[in-house]
N, C-alpha and C positions, 0 to 999 in steps of 0.2 A: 581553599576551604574544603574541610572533609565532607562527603555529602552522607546524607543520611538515609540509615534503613534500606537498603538497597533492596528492591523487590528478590534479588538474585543469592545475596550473601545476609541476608538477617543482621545488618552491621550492628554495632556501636552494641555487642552482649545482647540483643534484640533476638525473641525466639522466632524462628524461621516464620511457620505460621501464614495468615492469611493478610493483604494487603489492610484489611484493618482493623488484625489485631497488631499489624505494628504501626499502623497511624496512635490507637491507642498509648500502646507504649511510648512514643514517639512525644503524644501530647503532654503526658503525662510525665514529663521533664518538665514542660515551662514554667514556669511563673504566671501570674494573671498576667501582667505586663505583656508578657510574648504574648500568651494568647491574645488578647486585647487587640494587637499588631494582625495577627493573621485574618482577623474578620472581615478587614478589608480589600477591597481588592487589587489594590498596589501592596502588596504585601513585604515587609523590607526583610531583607537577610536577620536571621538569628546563628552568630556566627560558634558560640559556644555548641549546638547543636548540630551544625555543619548544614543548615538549613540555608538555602541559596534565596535571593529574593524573586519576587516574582510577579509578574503585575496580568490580572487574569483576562486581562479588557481585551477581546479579537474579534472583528467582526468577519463576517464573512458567507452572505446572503445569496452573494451569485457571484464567487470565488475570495479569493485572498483579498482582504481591503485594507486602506490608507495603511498599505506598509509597500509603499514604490511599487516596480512592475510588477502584474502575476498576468494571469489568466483572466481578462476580466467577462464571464457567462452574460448572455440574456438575465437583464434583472429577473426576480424570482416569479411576475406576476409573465414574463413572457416563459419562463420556464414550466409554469401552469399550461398555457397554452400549446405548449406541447402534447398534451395529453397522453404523456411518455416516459412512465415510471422505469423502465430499464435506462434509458437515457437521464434521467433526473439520478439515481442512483450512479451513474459512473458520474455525473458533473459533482457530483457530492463525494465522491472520490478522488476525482483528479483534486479537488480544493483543498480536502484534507494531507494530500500530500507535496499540495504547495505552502501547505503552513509549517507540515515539517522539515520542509528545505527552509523557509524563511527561518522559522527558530534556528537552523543548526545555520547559518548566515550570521545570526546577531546574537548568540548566546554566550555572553560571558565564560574565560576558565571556568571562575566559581558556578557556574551553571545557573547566572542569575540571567531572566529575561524582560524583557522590557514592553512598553504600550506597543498593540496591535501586533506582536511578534511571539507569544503564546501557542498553547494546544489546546487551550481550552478558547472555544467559540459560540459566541454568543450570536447564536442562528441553528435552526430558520425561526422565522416570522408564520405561524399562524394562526395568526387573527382573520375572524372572518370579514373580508373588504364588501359590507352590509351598505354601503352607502358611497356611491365613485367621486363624492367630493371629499374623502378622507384625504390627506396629500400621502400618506405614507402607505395608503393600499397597496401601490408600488410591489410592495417588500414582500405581499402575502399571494397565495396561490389562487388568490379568487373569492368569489362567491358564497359556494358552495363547500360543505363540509366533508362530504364524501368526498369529489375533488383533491381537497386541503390537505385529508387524512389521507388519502394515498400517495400525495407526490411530500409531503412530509415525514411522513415513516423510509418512503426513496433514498430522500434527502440525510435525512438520519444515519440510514445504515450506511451510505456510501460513506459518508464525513466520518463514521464511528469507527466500521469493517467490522469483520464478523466477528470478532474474537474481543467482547466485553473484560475480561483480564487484560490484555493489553490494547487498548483501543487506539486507532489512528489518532484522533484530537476527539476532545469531549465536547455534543455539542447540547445548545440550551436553548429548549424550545421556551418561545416567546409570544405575545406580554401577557401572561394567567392572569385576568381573563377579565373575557367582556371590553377588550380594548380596543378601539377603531375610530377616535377622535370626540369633538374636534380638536386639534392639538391647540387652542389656548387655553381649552379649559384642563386637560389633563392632569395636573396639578392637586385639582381641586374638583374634581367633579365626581360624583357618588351615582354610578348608576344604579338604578332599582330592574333589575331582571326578573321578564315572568317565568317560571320553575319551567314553564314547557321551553324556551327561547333558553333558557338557560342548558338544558340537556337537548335539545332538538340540535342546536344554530352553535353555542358559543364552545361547548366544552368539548364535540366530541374527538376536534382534530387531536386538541392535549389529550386526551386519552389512548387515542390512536398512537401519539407520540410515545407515549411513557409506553402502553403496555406491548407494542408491536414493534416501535421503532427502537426499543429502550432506551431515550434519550437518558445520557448521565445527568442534564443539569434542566431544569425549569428556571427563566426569569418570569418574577414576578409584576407587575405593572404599579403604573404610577396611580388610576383611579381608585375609590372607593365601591363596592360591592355589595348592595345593601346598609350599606349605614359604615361598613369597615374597611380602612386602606387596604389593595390587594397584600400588599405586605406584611401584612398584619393580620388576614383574613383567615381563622381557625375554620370555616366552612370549605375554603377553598383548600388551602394548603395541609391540615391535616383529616377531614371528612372525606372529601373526594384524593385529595393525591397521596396523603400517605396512607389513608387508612384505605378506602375503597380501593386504586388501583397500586397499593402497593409499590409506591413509588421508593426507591433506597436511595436515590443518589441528592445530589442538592440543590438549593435553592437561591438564587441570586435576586438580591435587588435592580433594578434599574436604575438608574444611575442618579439615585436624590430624591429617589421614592422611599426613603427610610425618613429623611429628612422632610418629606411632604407629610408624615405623621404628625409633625408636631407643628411646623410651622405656621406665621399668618400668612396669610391671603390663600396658604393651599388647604389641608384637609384640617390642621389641628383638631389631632382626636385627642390627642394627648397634652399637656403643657410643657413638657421640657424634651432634652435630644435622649439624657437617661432614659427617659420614659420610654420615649419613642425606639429606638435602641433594642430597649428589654422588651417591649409588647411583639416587636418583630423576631426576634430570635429565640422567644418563646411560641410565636405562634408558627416556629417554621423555616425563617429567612435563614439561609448559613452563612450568607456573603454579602456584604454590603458593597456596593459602586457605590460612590459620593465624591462630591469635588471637597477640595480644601477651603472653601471659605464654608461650609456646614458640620455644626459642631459633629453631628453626628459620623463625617467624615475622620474623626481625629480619637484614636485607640482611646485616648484616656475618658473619653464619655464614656466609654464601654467597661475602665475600670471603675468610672463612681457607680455606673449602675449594677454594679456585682455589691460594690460597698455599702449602696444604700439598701440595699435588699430586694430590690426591681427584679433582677435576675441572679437566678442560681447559678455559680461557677459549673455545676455539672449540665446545665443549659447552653451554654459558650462550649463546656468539653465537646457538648454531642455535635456540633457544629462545625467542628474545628475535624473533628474525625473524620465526617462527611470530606473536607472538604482536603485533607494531606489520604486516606483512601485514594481518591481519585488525581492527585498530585505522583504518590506513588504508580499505579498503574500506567500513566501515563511515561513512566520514568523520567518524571522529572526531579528526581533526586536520584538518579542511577550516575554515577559516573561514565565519561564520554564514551569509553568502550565497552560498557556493557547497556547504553540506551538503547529501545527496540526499535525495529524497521530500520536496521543499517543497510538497505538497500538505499532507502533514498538519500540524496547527497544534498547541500547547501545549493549546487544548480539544477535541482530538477521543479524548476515552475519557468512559464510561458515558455517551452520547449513547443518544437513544432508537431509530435502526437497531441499535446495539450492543444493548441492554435486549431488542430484539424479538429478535435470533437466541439470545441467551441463553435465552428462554422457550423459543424452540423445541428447543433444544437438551435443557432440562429434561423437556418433554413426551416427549421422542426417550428419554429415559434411563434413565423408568420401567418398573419390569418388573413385570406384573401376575403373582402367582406364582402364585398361586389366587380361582378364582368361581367361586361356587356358585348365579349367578346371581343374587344383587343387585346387582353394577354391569350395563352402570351404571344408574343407579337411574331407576325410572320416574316418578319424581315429586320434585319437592324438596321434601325433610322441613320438615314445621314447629319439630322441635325436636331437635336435634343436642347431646350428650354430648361432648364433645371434650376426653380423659383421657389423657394422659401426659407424661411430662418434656420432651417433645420438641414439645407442642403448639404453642409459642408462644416455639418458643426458635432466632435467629440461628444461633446454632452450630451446629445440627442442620443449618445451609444449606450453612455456608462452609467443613467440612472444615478440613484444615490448609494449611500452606503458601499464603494466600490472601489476597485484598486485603480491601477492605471497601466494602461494597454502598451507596449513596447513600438507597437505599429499600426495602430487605429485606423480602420479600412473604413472612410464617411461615405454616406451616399455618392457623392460625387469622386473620389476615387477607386470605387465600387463601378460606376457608370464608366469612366475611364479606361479601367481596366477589360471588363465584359463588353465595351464596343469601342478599340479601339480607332478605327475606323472614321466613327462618330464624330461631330464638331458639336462640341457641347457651352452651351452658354449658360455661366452662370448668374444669376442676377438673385440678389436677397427678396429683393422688390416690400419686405414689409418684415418691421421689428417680430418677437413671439409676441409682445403685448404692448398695449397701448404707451409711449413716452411720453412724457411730460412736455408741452410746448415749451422751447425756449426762448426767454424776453426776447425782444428784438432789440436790445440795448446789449445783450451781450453776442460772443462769436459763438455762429453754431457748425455742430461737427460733421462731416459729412453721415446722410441717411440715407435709409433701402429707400429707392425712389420706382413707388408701384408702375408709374407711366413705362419704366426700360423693360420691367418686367413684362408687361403686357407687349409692348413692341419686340421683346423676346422671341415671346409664343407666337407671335403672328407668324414669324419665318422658319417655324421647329416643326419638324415630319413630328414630333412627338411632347408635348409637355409632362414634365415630371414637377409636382409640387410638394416639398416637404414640408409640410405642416407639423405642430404640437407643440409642444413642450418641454421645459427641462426640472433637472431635480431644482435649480435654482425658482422654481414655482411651486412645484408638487413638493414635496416630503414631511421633512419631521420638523415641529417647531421650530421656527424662523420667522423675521420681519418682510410682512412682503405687503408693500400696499396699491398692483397696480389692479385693475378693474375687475372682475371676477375672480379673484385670489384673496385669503385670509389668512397670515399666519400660519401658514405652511399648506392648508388646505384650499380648497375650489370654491365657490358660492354661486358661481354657473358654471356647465359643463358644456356649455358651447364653445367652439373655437373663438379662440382671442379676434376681438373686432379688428385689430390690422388684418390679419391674415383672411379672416371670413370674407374681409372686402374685396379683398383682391383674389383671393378665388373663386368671387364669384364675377367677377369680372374676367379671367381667364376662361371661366366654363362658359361665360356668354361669347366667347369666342368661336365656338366651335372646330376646335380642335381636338385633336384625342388627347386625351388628359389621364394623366393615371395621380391619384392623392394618396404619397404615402407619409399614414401618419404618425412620428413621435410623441409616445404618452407611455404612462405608466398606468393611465385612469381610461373609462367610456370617454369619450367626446359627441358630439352633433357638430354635424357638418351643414347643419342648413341645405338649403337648396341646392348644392351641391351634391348631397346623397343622393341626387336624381341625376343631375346633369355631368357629373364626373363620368369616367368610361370604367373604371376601375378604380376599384378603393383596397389601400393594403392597411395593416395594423400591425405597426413594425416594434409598441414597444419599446422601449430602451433595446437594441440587442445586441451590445456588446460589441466587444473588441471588433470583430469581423461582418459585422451587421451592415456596411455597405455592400458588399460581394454579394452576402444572402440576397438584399435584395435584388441585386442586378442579376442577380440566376434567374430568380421568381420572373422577374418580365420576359427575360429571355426563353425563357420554358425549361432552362435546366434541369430542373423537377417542378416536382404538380405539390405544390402549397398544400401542407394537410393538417396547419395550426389550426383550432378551436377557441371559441370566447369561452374563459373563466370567467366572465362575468357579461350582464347585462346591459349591452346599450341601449340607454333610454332616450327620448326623445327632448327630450327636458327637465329643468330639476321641478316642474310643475309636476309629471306624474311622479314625483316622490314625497314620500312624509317627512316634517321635519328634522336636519341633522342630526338633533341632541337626540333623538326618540330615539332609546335601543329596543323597542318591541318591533317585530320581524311584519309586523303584518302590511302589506302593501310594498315590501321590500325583496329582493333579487327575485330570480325568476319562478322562486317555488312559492310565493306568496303574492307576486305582483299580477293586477288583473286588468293591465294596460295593454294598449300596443305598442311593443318596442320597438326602434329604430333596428336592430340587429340583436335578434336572441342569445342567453344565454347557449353555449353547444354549436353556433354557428360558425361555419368558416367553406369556402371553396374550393376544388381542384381543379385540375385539368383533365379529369377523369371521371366518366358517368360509373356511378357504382348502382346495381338493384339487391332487393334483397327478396329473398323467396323460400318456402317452405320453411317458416317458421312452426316453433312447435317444443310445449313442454314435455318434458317426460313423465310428468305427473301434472295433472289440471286442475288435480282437486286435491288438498293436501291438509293436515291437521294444525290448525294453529299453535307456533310452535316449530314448526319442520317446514324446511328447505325445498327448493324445490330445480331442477337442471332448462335451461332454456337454447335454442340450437336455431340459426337463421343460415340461410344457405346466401351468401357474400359473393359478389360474381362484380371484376371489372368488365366492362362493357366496350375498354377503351381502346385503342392501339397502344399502349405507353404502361411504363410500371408506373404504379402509385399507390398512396397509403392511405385509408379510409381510419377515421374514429369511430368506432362500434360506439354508441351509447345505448344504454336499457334505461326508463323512466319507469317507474312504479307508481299509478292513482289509486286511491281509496276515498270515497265520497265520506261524507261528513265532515261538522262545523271543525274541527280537528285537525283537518287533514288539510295540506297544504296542496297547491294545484297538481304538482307533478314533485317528483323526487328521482336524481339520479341514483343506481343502486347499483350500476356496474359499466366499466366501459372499455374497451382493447383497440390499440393500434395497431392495424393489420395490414400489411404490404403486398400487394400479388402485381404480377405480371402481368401482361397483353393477352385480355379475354381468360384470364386466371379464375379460377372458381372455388373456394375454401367453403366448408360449412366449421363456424365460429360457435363455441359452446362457450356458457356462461353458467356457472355456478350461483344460484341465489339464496342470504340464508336467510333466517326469518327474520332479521330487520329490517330486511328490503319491505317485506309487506306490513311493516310497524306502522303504527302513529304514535305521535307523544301527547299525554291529556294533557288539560291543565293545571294540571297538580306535578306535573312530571313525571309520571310513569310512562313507560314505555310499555304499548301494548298491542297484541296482534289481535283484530276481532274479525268476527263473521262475516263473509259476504264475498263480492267481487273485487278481484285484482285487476285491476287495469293495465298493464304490459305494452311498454311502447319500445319494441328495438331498432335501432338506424342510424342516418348520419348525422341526428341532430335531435332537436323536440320537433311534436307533429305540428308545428304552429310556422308562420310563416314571418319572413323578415319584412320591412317596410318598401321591400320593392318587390313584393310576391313570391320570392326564391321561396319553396318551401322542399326538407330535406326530405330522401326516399326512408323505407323504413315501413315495416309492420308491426300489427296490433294483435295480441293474447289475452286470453281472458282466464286466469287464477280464480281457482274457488277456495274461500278458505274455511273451514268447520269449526267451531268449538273458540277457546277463547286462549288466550295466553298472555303472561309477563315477561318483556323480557328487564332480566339485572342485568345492567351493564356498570352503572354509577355505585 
């Protein structure tokens, strides 16, 4: 097949020009038909054009997914946890260049490619995870929007590289917007956002996305938005992203969210797939995902709604531009010798540079939640108890959405490894969730039997208990009916009642106990949060995530993961799921006591902080201001501190605290850095309830340190000083 338009050579009579002025050209051969064909996103060869086929679907959240081995990262919500935008930016590198090996692996002569084998990738995820019984928070960087918006724009560039003309892979930030469950109703569920929650909480990471990260593509989400499917939503998709931040590149459906326009039981705003079709591609959508059994999956709905007058053929052209633009760029219409980045080859993913930043990434992601001073441990145990569903189990690594790991290092080949020495027993002692009794009329199969487990621990210098979950509980829409689980989501955030049982029957042991737990979500640990000796928060963390952890005990480094999000003590101090209003929800609105704060996590290393001090204290509404803490390890050992800055402003408006900056800092034995921090006037914003964003008079509240000033549910509370900002006069800021 001859390919077409070659970024390089202007083929087929095409004037040289800009990659879309020859998509133009380019579209402007077809027929409706072809065009019709391209909107979707298995796109089939047009061979008189020399048009290769192509199918756009890749996912790739926390590396290369469902396309066999790669790289498989810390899912994305332990990548938060890092609190490590250099380090997020090379993971979102190394990915991007394992997708270009996988394509040059499975790409056709004709240069046609196939499902999850692409350059265009459908990631990251951020949606704000407003509530830890979503299943699919997993996927998102947390909580917090500030947060999201930094380790998302990370994520972007690394995936994208610097060079927008030819970009690594094109990635699409995901699900525009207001989307965070529950995944049964998704479908069909219309949320009503108040304009402050809407610009405060939902929109700003997409914003941060398009205009910092300059993601090439946006998908769009399955809900309703006001009254209008996001697909469909002229406020969302051209008010704020093409018009406000100037978005150029394009827009993907979700996969059957085109088809939730029209259908029964979901949104039916419209009555046919025509309709539904035309009302998306008019308001924005370029790219339809759908399966084949929805008509709106299938070109030729696309050619009656041109026919019946639904949509304009120059509506489909402007869509189609969008979306062979960024087809071209990427050179996937180059011929094989002249495609960019001929550095990388068909073998460059899970190579062992790749494997090593992975590991460090996993080390980076653990968040020690409590020690009570046995890690790390002063001696390696000669006989390790190693009890729970999650001991020896792959899945506990890989989360959802994920590839699959060439050499998957479990806790317990992890423990193995780091003490060999060790005689390590391992015992399940208890399901992740409760099993169905069976008849006593039929044969039953052998089960974790809790009594070995405990008779385990009685003879182990040390009990290791793997607790949580798997994606086969948490994630995206799926049947799941065992006891605090719905349909892909939580309905309690407590540990599963086999597992609770039985550790709390090991802590009444009294033994040293270390709980490391697998989740992609908060959990409560019941009375164990007192009685355990140490608690770790591992996470899904990939490929290498047993090793991580067996460092962390061993003291090979000082643990310097942070919570993206808020553990709570229960789903009692939370407002109900479906509620998308912010108030009572993550820790800039919640006025509980939490089990483990938002910002919390432990080291091996006492840090202080001293001689803080702005460089202007009084400053005009409007204007920025410079903030400087003098950072000192206190410890014998290197280790790495998370600076965080919190901003208050008192009134009914203002949410309790707000992160507004924060840096991962490394020093040495008794090292002393003074840490400066740029703030500009958002930090000291609130948002009305109208939606403005506005800077007013008064006092700033400035909180800099290892965490928030507030303490966790076993008194740790983190070091860190307080500033007080003056602010004069009044201002707007336009951001939307």
């Amino acid at each position: 097949m001859l390919l077409a338009l070659s970024m390089t050579t202007g083929a087929m009579g095409a004037p040289p020009g800009t990659s879309m002025d020859r998509a133009r050209a380019l579209v402007a051969r077809m027929t409706l038909e072809e065009k019709a064909s391209q909107l979707q996103h298995d796109s089939p060869a047009i061979p008189r054009l020399g048009i290769p086929a192509y199918n756009w679907w890749s996912e790739g959240l926390h590396g290369v997914a469902r396309a066999d081995v790669a790289t498989v990262f810390p899912q994305a919500i332990g990548l938060a946890a890092t609190w490590d935008t250099p380090l997020v930016q090379r993971v979102g590198e190394i990915t991007g260049i394992e997708f270009r090996a996988k394509f040059l692996a499975t790409v056709s002569a004709d240069g046609s490619s196939v499902l999850y084998r692409g350059l265009t990738v459908w990631s990251p995820n951020v949606n704000i995870f407003r509530d830890p019984r979503w299943g699919r928070g997993q996927e998102t960087y947390g909580e917090d929007p500030f947060l999201t918006s930094r380790m998302g724009v990370a994520f972007i560039q690394g995936l994208q590289g610097p060079d927008p003309r030819r970009p690594r892979v094109s990635a699409a930030v995901k699900h525009f917007a207001v989307h965070s469950g529950p995944e049964a109703d998704r479908h069909k569920e219309d949320v009503q956002v108040a304009p402050r929650d809407l610009v405060d909480t939902y929109l700003p990471a997409f914003h941060a996305a398009v205009t910092q990260g300059r993601a090439e593509s946006v998908m769009c989400a399955y809900n309703a938005v006001d009254g209008v499917p996001a697909c469909a939503n002229e406020q969302l998709l051209q008010h704020y992203l093409r018009g406000a931040w100037k978005f150029q590149g394009h827009v993907v459906s979700d996969c059957g969210a085109v088809a939730d326009i029209h259908m029964d039981g979901a949104h039916h705003h419209v009555k046919t797939p025509e309709a539904a079709v035309a009302l998306a591609v008019r308001a924005g959508t370029d790219l339809i995902c759908d399966f084949s059994v929805n008509s709106t999956g299938a070109p030729a709905t696309t050619v009656a709604a041109v026919r019946q007058g639904l949509l304009r053929e120059a509506e489909l052209d402007r869509a189609l531009h969008r979306l062979f633009d960024v087809r071209l760029r990427l050179g996937l219409l180059d011929p094989p010798e002249q495609r960019p980045f001929a550095g990388i080859t068909a073998r460059d993913f899970d190579t062992p540079p790749h494997r090593a930043l992975n590991l460090e990434a996993a080390r980076r992601s653990l968040v020690l939640l409590k020690n009570d001073g046995l890690l790390p441990l002063k001696a390696a145990p000669r006989r390790i108890a190693l009890i729970g569903p999650n001991a020896d189990s792959v899945d506990a690594l890989v989360g959802n959405y994920n590839g699959t790991p060439s050499r998957p290092v479990t806790l317990l080949a992890g423990l193995k490894a780091r003490f060999p020495q060790a005689r390590i027993d391992l015992v399940d002692g208890s399901d992740r969730v409760a099993v169905p009794e069976t008849p006593a009329s039929e044969p039953r199969g052998p089960r974790p039997d809790p009594d070995a487990a405990v008779a385990a621990a009685r003879e182990a210098d040390l009990v290791v208990f793997a607790s949580g979950l798997s994606a086969a509980l948490e994630g995206e829409e799926m049947p799941v009916t065992a006891p605090g689980f719905a349909g892909g989501d939580r309905t309690s955030i407590d540990l599963p009642a086999p597992q609770q049982q039985l550790l709390d029957r090991l802590t009444g042991l009294g033994r040293p106990l270390v709980l490391v737990n697998f989740s992609g979500s908060a959990m409560a640990f019941g009375a164990a949060t007192r009685r355990a000796s140490a608690i770790v928060q591992a996470w899904y963390p990939g490929g290498e995530g047993g090793q991580a952890v067996a460092e962390l005990l061993a003291g090979d480094f000082s643990p310097s993961g942070r919570l993206p999000v808020t553990f709570y003590q229960s789903v009692e101090q939370l407002p109900p799921f479906k509620d998308y209003g912010m108030a009572g929800r993550t820790y800039r609105w919640f006025k509980g006591e939490p089990l483990f704060p938002f910002g919390h996590g432990l080291g091996y290393a006492r840090f202080s902080y001293s001689q803080a001090k702005l460089a202007k204290d009084r400053v005009t509404a409007g204007q920025g201001t410079r903030l400087s803490v003098l950072l000192k390890n206190e410890s014998g050992r290197e280790a790495a501190e998370v600076v965080q800055v919190y901003a208050t402003r008192s009134g009914a408006m203002a949410p309790e605290r707000t992160l507004v900056a924060f840096r991962r800092v490394v020093l040495g034995a008794g090292q002393s850095r003074r840490v400066v921090v740029d703030l500009d006037a958002k930090a000291t914003s609130i948002v009305r309830a109208d939606g403005q964003r506005v800077v007013e008079p008064g006092p700033v509240a400035l909180w800099i340190g290892g965490g928030q000033p507030v303490a966790d549910i076993t008194g740790v509370r983190a070091p860190g000083q307080a500033l007080t900002l003056q602010i004069t006069g009044h201002a707007r800021i336009r951001e939307f």
